[in-house]
ROVEX-164083 format. One record per residue: z, y, x of N, C-alpha, C in turn. Coordinates in Angstrom, 3 decimals. Example, Ala and Ser with C-alpha at 12.3 -4.5 7.8 and 13.67 -1.06 7.14 Angstrom:
2
@n_up = 7.800&n_north = -5.690&n_east = 13.190&ca_up = 7.800&ca_north = -4.500&ca_east = 12.300&c_up = 7.800&c_north = -3.300&c_east = 13.200
@n_up = 7.080&n_north = -2.250&n_east = 12.850&ca_up = 7.140&ca_north = -1.060&ca_east = 13.670&c_up = 7.870&c_north = 0.030&c_east = 12.900
***
This chain:
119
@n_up = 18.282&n_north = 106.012&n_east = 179.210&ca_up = 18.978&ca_north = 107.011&ca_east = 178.430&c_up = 20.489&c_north = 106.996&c_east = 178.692
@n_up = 20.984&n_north = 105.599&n_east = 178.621&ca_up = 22.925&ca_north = 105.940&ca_east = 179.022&c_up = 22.769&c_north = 106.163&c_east = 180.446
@n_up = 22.085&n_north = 106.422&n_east = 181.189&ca_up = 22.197&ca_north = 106.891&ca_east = 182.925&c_up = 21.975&c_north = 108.360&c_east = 182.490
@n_up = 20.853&n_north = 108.860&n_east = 182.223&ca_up = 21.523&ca_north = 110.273&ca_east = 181.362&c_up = 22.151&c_north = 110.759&c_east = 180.946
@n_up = 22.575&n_north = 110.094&n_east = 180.766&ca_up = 23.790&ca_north = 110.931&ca_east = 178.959&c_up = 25.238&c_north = 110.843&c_east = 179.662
@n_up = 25.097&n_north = 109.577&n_east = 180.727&ca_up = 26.457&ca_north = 110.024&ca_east = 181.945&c_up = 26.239&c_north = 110.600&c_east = 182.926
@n_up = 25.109&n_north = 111.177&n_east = 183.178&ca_up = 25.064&ca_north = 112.587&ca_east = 184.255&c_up = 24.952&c_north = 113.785&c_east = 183.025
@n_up = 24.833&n_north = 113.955&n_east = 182.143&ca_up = 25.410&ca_north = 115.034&ca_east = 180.952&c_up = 26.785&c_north = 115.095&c_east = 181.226
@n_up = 27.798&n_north = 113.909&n_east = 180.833&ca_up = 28.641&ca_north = 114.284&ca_east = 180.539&c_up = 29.635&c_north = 114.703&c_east = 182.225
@n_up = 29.026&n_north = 114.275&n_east = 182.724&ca_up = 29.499&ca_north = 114.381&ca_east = 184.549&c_up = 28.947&c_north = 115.772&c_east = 185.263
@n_up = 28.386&n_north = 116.759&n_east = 184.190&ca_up = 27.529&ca_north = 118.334&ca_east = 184.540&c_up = 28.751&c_north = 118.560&c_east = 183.423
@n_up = 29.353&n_north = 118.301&n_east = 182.426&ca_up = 30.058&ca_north = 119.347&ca_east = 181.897&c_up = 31.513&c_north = 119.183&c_east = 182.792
@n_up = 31.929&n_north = 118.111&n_east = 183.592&ca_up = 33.469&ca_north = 118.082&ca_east = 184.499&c_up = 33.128&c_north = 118.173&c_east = 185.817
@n_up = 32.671&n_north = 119.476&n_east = 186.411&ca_up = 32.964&ca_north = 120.121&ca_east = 187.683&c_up = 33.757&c_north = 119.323&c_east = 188.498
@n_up = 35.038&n_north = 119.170&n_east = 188.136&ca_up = 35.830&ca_north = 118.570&ca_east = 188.874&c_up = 35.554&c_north = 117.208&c_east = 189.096
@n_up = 34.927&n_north = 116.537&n_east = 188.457&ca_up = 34.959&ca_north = 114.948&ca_east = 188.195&c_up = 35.215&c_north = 114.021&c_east = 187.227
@n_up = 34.533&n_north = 112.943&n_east = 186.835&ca_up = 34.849&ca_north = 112.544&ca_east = 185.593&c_up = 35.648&c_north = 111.129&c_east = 185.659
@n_up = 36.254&n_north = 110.606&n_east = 185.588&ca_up = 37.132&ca_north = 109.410&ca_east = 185.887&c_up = 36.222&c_north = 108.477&c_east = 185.040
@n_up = 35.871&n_north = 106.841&n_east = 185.776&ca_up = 34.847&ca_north = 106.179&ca_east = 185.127&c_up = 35.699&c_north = 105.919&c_east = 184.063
@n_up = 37.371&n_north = 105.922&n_east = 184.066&ca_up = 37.593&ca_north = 105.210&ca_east = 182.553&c_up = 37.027&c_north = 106.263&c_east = 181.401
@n_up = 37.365&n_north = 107.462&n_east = 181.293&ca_up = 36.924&ca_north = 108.411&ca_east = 180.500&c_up = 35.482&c_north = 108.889&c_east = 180.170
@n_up = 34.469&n_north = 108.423&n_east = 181.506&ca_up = 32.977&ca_north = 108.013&ca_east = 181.243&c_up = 32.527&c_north = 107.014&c_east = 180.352
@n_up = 33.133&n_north = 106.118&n_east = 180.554&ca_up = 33.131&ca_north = 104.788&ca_east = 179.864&c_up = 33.697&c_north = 105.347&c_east = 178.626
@n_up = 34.544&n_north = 106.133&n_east = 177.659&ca_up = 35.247&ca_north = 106.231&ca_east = 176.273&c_up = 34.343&c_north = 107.201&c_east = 175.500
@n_up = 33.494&n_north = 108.005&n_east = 176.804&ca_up = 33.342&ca_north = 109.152&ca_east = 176.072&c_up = 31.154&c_north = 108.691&c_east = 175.621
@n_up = 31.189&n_north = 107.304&n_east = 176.746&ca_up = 29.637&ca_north = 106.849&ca_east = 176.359&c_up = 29.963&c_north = 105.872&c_east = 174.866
@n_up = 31.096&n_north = 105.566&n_east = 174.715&ca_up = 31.297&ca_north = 104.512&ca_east = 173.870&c_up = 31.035&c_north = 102.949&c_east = 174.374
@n_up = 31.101&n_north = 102.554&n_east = 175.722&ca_up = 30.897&ca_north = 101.432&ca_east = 176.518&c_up = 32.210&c_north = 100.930&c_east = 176.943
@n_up = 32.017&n_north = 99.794&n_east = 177.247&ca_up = 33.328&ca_north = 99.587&ca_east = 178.483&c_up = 33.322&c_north = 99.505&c_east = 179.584
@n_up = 34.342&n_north = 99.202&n_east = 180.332&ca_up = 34.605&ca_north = 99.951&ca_east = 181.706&c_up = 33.701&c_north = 99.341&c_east = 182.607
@n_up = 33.341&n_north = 97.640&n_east = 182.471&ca_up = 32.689&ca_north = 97.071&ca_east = 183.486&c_up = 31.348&c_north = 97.467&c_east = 183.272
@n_up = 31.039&n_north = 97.903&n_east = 182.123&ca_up = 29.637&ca_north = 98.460&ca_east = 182.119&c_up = 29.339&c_north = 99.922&c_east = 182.599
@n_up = 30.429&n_north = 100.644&n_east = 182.258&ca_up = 30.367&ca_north = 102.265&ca_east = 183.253&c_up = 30.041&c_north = 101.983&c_east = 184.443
@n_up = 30.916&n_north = 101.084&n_east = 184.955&ca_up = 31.304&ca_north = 100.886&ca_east = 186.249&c_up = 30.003&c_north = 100.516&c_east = 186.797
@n_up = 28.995&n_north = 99.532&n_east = 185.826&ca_up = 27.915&ca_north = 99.377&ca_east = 186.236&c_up = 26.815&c_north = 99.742&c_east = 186.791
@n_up = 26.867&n_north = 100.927&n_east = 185.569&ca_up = 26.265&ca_north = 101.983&ca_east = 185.357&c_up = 26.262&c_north = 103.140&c_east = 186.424
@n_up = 27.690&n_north = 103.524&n_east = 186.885&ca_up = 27.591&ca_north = 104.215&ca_east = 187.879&c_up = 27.398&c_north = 104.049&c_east = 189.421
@n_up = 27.316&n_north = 102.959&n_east = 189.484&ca_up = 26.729&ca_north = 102.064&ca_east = 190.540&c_up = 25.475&c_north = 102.375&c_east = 191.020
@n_up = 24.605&n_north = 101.880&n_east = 189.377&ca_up = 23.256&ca_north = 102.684&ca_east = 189.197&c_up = 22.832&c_north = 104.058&c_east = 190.244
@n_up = 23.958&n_north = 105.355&n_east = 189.259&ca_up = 23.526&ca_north = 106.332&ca_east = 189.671&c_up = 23.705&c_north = 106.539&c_east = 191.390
@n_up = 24.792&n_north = 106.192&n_east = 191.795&ca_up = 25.099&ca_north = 106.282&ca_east = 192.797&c_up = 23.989&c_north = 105.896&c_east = 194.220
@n_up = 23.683&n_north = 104.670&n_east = 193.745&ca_up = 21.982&ca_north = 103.885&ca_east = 194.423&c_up = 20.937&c_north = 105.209&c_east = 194.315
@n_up = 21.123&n_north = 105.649&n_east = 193.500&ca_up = 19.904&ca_north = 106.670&ca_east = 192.576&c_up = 20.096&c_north = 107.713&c_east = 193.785
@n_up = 21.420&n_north = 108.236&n_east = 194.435&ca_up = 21.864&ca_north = 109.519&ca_east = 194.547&c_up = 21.829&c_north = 110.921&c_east = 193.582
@n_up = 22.147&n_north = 109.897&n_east = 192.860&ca_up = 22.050&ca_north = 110.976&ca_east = 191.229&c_up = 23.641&c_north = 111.112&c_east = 191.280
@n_up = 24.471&n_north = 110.456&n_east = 191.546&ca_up = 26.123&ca_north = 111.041&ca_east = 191.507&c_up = 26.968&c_north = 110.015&c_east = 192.616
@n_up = 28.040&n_north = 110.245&n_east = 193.094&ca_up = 29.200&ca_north = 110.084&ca_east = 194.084&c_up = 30.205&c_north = 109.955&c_east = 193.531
@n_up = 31.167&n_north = 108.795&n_east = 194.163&ca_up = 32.424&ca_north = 108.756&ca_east = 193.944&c_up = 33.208&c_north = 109.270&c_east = 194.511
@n_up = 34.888&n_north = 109.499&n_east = 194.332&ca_up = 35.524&ca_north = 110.431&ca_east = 195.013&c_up = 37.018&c_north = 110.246&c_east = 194.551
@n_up = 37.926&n_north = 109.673&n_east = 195.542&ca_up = 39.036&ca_north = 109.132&ca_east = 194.905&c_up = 39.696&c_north = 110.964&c_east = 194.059
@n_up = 40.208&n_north = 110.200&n_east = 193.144&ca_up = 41.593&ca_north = 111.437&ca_east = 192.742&c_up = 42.282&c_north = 111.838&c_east = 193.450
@n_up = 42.379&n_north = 113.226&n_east = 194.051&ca_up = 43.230&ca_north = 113.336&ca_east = 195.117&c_up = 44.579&c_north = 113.392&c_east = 194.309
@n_up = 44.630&n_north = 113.510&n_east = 193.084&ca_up = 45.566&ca_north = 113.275&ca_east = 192.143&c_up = 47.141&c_north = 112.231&c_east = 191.852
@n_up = 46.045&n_north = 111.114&n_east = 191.847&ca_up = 46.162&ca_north = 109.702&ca_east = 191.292&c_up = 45.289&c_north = 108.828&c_east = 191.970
@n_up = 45.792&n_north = 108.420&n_east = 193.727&ca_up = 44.644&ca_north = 107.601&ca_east = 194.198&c_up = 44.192&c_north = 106.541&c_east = 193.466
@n_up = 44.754&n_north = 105.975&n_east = 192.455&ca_up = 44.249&ca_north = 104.868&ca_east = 191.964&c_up = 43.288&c_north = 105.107&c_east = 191.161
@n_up = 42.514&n_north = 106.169&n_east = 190.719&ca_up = 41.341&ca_north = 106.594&ca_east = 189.887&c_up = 40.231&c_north = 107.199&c_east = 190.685
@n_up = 39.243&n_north = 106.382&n_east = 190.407&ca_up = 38.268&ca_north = 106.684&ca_east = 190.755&c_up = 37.084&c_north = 107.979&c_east = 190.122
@n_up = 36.671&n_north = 109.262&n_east = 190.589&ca_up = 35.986&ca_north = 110.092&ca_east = 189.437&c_up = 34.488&c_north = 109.940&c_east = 190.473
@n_up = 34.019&n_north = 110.525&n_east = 188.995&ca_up = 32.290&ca_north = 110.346&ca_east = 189.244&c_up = 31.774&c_north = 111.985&c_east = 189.526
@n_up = 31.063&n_north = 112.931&n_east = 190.519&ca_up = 30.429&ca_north = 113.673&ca_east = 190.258&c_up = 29.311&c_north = 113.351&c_east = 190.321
@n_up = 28.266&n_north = 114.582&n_east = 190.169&ca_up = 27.215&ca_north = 114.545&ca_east = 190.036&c_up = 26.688&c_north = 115.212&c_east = 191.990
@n_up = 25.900&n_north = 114.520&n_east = 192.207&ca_up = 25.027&ca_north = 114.737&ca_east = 193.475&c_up = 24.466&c_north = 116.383&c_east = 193.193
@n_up = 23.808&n_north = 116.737&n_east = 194.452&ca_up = 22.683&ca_north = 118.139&ca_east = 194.162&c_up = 21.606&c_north = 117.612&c_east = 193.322
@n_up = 21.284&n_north = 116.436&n_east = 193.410&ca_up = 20.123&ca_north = 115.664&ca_east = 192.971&c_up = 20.483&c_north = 115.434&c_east = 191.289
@n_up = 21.044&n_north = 114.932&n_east = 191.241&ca_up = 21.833&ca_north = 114.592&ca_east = 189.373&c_up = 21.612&c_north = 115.883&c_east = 188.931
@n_up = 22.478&n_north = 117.099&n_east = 190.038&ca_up = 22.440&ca_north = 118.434&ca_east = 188.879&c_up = 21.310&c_north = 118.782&c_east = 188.936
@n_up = 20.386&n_north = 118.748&n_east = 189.710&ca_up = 18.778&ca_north = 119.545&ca_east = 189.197&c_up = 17.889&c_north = 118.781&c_east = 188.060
@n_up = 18.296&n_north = 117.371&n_east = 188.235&ca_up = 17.676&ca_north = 116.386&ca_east = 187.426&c_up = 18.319&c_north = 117.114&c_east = 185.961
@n_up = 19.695&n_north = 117.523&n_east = 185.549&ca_up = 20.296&ca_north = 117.814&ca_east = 184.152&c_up = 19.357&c_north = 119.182&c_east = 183.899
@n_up = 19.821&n_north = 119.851&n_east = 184.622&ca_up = 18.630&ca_north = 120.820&ca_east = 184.460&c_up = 17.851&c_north = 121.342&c_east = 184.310
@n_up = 16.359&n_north = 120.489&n_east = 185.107&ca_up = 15.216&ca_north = 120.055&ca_east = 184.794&c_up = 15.014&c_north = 119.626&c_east = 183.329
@n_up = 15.654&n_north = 118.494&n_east = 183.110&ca_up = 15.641&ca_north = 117.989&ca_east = 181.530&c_up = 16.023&c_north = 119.173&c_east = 180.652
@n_up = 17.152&n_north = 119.717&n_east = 181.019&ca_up = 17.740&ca_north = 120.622&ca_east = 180.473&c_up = 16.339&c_north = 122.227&c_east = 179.486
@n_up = 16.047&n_north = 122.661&n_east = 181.106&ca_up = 14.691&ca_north = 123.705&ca_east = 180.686&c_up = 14.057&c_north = 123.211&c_east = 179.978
@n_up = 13.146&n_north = 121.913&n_east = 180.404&ca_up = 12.261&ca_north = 120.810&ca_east = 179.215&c_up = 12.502&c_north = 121.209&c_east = 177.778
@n_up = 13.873&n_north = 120.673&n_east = 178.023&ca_up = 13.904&ca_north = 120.456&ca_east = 176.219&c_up = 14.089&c_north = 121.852&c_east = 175.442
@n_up = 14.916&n_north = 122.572&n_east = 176.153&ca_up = 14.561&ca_north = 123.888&ca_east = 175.344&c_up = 13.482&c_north = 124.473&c_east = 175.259
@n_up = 12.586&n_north = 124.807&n_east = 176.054&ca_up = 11.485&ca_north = 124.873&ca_east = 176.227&c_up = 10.819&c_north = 124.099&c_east = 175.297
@n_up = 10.681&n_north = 123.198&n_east = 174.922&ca_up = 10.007&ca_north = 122.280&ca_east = 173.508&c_up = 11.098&c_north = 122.173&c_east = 172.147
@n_up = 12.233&n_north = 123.061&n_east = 171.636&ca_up = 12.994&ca_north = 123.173&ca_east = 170.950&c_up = 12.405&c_north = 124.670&c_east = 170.389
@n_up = 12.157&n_north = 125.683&n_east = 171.731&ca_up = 11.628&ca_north = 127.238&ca_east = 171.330&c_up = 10.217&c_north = 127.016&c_east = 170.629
@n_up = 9.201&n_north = 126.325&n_east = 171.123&ca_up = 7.582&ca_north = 125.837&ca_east = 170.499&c_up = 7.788&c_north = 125.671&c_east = 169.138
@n_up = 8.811&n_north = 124.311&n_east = 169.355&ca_up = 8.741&ca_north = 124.081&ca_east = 167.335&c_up = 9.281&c_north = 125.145&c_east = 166.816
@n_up = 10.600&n_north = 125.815&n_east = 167.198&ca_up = 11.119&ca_north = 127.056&ca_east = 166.444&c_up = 10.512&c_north = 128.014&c_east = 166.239
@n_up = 9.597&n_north = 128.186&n_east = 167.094&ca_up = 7.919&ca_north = 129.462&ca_east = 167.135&c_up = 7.341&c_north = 128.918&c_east = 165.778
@n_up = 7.323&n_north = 127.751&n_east = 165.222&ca_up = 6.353&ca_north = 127.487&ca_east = 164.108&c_up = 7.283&c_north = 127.719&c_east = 162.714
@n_up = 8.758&n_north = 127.694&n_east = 163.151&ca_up = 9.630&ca_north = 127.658&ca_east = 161.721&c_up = 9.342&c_north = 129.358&c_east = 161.041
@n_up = 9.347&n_north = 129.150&n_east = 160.163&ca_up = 9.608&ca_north = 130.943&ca_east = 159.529&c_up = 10.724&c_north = 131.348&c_east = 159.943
@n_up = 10.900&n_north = 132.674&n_east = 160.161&ca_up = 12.414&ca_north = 132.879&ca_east = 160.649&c_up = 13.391&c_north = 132.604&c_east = 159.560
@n_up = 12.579&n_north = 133.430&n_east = 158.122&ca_up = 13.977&ca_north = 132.729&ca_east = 156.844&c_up = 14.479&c_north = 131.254&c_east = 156.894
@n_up = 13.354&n_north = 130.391&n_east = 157.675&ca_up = 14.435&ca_north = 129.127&ca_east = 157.739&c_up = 14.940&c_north = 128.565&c_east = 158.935
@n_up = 15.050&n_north = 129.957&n_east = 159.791&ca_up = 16.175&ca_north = 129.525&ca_east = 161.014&c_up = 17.293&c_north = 129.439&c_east = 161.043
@n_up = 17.931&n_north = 130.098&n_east = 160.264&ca_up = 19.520&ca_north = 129.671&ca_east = 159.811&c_up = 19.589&c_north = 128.373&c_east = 159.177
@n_up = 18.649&n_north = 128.196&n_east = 158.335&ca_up = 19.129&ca_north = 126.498&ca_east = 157.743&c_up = 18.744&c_north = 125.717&c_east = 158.583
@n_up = 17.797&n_north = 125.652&n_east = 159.798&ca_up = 17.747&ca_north = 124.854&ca_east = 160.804&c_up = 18.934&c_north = 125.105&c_east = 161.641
@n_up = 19.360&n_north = 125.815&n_east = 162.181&ca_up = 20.632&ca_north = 125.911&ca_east = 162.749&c_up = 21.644&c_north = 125.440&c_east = 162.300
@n_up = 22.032&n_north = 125.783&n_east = 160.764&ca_up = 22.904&ca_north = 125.310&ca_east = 160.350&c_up = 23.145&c_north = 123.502&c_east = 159.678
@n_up = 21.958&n_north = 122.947&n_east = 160.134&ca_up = 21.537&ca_north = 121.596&ca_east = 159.735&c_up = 22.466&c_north = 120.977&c_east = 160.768
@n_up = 21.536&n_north = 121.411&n_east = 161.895&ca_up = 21.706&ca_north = 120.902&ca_east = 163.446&c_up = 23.344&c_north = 121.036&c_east = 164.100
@n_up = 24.039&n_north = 122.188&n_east = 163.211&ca_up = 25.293&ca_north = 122.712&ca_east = 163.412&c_up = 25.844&c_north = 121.098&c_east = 162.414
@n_up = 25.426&n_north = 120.985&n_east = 161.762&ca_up = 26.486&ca_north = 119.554&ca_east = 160.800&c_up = 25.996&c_north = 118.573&c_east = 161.447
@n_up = 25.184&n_north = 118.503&n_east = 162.043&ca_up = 24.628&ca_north = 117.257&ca_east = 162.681&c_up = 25.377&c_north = 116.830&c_east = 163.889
@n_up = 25.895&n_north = 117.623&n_east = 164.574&ca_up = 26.317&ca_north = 117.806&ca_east = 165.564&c_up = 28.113&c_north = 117.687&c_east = 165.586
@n_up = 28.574&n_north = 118.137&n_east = 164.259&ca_up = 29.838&ca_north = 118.218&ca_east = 164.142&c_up = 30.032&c_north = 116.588&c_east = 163.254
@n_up = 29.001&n_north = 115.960&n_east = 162.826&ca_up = 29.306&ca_north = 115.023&ca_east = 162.298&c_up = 29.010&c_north = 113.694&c_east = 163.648
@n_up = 28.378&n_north = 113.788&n_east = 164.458&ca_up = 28.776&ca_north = 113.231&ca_east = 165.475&c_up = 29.462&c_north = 113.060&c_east = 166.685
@n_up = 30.517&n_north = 114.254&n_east = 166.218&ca_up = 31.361&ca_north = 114.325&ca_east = 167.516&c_up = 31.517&c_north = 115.130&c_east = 168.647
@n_up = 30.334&n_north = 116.293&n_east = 168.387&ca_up = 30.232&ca_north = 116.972&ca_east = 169.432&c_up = 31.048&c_north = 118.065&c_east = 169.329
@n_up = 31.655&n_north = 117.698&n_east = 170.555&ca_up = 32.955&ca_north = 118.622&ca_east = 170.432&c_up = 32.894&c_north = 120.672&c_east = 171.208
@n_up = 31.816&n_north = 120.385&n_east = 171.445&ca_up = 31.240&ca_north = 121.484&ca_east = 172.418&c_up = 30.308&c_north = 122.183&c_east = 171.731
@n_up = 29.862&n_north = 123.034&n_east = 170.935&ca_up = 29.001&ca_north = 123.371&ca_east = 169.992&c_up = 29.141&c_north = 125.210&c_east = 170.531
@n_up = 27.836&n_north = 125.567&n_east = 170.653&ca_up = 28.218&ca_north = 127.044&ca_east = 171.081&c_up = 28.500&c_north = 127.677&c_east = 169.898
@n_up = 29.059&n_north = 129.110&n_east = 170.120&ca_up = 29.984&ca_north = 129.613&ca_east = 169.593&c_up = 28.914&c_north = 130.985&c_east = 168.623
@n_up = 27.839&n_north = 130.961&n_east = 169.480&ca_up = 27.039&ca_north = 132.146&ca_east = 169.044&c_up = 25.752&c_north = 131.573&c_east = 169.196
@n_up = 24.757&n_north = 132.099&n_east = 168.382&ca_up = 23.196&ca_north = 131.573&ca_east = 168.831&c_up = 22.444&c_north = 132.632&c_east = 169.127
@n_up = 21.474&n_north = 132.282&n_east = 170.001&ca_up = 20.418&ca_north = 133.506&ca_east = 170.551&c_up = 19.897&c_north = 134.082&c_east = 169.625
@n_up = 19.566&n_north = 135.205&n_east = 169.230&ca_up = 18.931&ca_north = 136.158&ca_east = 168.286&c_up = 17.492&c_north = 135.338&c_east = 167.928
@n_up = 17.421&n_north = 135.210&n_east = 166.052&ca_up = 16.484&ca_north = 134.720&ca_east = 165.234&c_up = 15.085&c_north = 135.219&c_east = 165.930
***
């Protein structure tokens, strides 16, 4: 699951994610990012790539392989998010939304869409 959740956060920075800021944003530390992205890298799930910035920082993308893998997961789960929502009544799709909307803001997620697909 944290080899996931850092090819998530390495599909939302196009540009690259710097392992220190991988590491702050998994809630880990650095020698364990560092570990971690080691991992993926073996995997060919993501690549390193100095900063052309700041050579001294190292950023993480994601491989072709990582992004189909986010993806893949990605369809999955909505795809099994629409099933259960097929069984909710629609009168209680707003309070499921709006559950999932505090749930989400109470853990930090700073990315929350702005509009939802039609009830």
């Amino acid at each position: 699951m944290p080899q996931y959740r850092a090819l998530v956060v390495m599909a939302h920075a196009p540009g690259g994610t710097p392992v220190g800021d991988l590491a702050q944003d998994l809630r880990i530390t650095s020698s364990t990012a560092t570990r971690l992205c080691d991992r993926l890298v073996r995997k060919k799930l993501a690549r390193r790539r100095v900063n052309p910035n700041d050579r001294r920082e190292t950023l993480m993308l994601l491989t072709v392989s990582g992004s189909e893998l986010v993806a893949e997961v990605t369809r999955l789960r909505k795809a099994e998010i629409d099933a259960i929502m097929a069984k909710v009544s629609p009168v209680q799709h707003r309070a499921v939304i709006d559950a999932l909307t505090a749930f989400c803001v109470a853990a930090g997620e700073t990315e929350l869409p702005s509009t939802f697909p039609p009830l």
